[in-house]
N, C-alpha and C positions, 0 to 999 in steps of 0.2 A: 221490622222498622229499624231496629237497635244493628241490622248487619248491614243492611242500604249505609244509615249513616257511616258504620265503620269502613265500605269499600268507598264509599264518597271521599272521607278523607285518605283513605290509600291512594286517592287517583289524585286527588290534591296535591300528596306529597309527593308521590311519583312525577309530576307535572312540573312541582315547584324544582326535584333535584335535577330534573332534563334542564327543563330554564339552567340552571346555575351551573349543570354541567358545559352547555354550551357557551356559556356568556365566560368562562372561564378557557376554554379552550379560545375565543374568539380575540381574547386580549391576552391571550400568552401568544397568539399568533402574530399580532399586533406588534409585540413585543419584537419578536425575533426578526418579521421583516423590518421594521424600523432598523434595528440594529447602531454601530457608528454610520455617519455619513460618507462616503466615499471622499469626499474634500478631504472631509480630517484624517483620514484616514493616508491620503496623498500626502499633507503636512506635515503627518509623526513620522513619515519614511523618511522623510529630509532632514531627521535629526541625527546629530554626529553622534547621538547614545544609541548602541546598538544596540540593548537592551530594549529602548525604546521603540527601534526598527520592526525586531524580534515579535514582541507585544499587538504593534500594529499588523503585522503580517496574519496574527494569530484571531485577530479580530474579522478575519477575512473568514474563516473555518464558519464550512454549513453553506455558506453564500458560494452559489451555481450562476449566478447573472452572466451575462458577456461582459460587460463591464468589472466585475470579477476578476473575473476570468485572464481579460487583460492585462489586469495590472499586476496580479500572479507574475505571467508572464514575462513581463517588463522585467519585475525582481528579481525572477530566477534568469532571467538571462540579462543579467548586470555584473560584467567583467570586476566592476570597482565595486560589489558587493561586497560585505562581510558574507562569509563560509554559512556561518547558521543561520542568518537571515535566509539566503539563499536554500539552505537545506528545508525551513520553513515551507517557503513559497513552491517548492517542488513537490513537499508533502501533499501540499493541500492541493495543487494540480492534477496528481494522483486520485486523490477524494472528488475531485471534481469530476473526472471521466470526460471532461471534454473533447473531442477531436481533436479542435485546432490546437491544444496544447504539445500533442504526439510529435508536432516536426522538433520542437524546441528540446523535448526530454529527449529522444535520438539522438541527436545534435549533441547534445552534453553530455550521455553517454560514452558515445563515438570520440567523443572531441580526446583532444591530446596536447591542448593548452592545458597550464600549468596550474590557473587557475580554477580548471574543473578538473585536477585529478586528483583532487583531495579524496580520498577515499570513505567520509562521511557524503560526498555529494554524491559519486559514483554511487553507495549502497543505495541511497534514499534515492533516487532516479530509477537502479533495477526493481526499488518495491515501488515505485512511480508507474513504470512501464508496466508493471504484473496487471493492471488494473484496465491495458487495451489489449489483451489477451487476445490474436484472431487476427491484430491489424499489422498490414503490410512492415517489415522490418523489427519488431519486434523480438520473435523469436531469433531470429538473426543474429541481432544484439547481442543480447545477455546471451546466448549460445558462446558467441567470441569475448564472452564477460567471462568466461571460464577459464580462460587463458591468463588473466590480468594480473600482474607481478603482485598488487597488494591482492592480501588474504579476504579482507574484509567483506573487497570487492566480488571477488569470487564467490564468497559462500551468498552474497545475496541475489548471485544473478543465477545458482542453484537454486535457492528458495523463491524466487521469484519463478523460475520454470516451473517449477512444481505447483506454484499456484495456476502457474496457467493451463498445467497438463496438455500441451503440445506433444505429442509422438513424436513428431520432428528432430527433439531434443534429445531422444533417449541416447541414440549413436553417442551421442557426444559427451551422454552424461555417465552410463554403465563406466567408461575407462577411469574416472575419477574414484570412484569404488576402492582403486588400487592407489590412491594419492595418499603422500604422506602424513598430511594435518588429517587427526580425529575430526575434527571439526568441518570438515571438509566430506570426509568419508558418511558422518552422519548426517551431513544435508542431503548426499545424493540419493542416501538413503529413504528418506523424505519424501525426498522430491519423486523418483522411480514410482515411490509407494501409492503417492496421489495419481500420478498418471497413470498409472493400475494395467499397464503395459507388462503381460508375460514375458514376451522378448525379455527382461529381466531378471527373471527366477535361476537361470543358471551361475549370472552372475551372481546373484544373492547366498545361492548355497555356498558357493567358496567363500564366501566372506564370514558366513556363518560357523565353516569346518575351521576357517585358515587365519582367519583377524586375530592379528594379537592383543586387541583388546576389547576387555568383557562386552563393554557398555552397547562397541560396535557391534560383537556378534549378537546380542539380545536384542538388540534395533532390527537388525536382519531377521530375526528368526519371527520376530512381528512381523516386518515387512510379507518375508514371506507368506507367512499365514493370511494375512488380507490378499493376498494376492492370489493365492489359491482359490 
C-alpha cells in the first residue's frame, strides 16, 4: 500500500513538473515572438543617434519573417547609412540565410562605390556571403575578394572560403600560401585545411620546410596531418 502511495505521488510530481515545464517554455516562447514591434522598430531607425539606429537594428537578431527580412535589407542597402548600422544589418542577413537577401550582399561585395569599400563592410558581407555557400556567384566573389588592396578584406574572403569548402577555390587559394602577411598565410592555411582538398599537401610541406615563421610552419604541419 505504502509503495502505491509513494509511486502515486512520483506520478503526481512528475505530472506537475511536465505542466510547468511546458507552460514555461510556452511564455518564453511567447515572449520572443512578441519581441519589439516592427513600427517601433521602423521609428528608432529614423533617429539621428546612431547608437540608437545600431540598437534598433540589433533588436531584429533571431527574427527570420519576410518583413524582417526587408527591412534588413533596406538598411544595409542605404548609401546615407552610418558604416555600423549597416555592418549590423548585414550581419543579421547573414544569420538569416534568406535568399532574397544574396542579390544585395553580391552587389556590396562587388560594388566599388566608396561608400561600401569600407573595409569593415566588405569583411562582414564575405562572413555574410559564407552562409549561401553553393549559391550561384558566391564562390566567385570572395575568390576575386583575394585580390582586394585592403588586408582586412582579403583574409575574410579566405575564411569565408574555407567555411564554405568549395574545391573551386583551392587554385586560387594554394598561391597565397606564398603571400607576404602572416595573417594571410595563416588563413589560407585554415581555410585548405577545412576543404580537406589533398591537391594541397605539396604545397603545405614547403611552407612547413621553408616558412620563416614558427607559428606558420606549426599551422602547416597540423594542417598537414588532418589532411593526411
Amino acid at each position: 500500500m505504502g509503495t502505491l502511495i509513494m509511486d502515486s505521488r512520483k506520478t503526481v510530481l512528475t505530472i506537475i513538473l511536465t505542466v510547468m515545464w511546458y507552460l514555461s517554455v510556452f511564455f518564453a516562447s511567447q515572449h520572443v515572438f512578441a519581441g519589439t514591434p516592427i513600427d517601433s522598430i521602423q521609428a528608432e531607425l529614423r533617429s539621428r543617434d546612431v547608437d540608437v539606429r545600431i540598437a534598433a537594428v540589433e533588436k531584429l537578431r533571431h527574427r527570420k519573417d519576410e518583413e524582417t527580412v526587408d527591412l534588413l535589407i533596406a538598411v544595409a542597402g542605404n548609401l546615407r547609412e552610418d558604416w555600423e548600422v549597416q555592418v549590423k544589418a548585414i550581419q543579421l542577413l547573414g544569420e538569416a540565410k534568406n535568399p532574397k537577401a544574396l542579390d544585395l550582399l553580391l552587389h556590396i561585395f562587388n560594388s566599388h562605390l566608396r561608400v561600401w569599400e569600407c573595409p569593415a563592410i566588405k569583411s562582414y558581407t564575405a562572413f555574410a556571403l559564407s552562409n549561401f555557400g553553393g549559391s550561384p556567384g558566391v564562390t566567385d566573389a570572395l575568390t576575386k575578394g583575394l585580390h582586394d588592396p585592403e588586408l582586412l578584406t582579403r583574409e575574410a574572403s579566405i575564411q569565408a572560403l574555407g567555411i564554405i569548402r568549395d574545391e573551386k577555390a583551392l587554385p586560387s587559394l594554394v598561391p597565397l600560401l606564398q603571400d607576404k602577411s602572416v595573417a594571410v598565410r595563416l588563413s589560407v592555411i585554415k581555410a585548405v585545411e577545412n576543404i580537406g582538398d589533398r591537391r594541397a599537401i605539396p604545397a603545405l610541406k614547403i611552407i612547413v620546410e621553408d616558412d620563416s615563421d614558427e607559428v606558420v610552419r606549426n599551422t602547416a604541419k597540423v594542417a598537414l596531418t588532418n589532411l593526411h
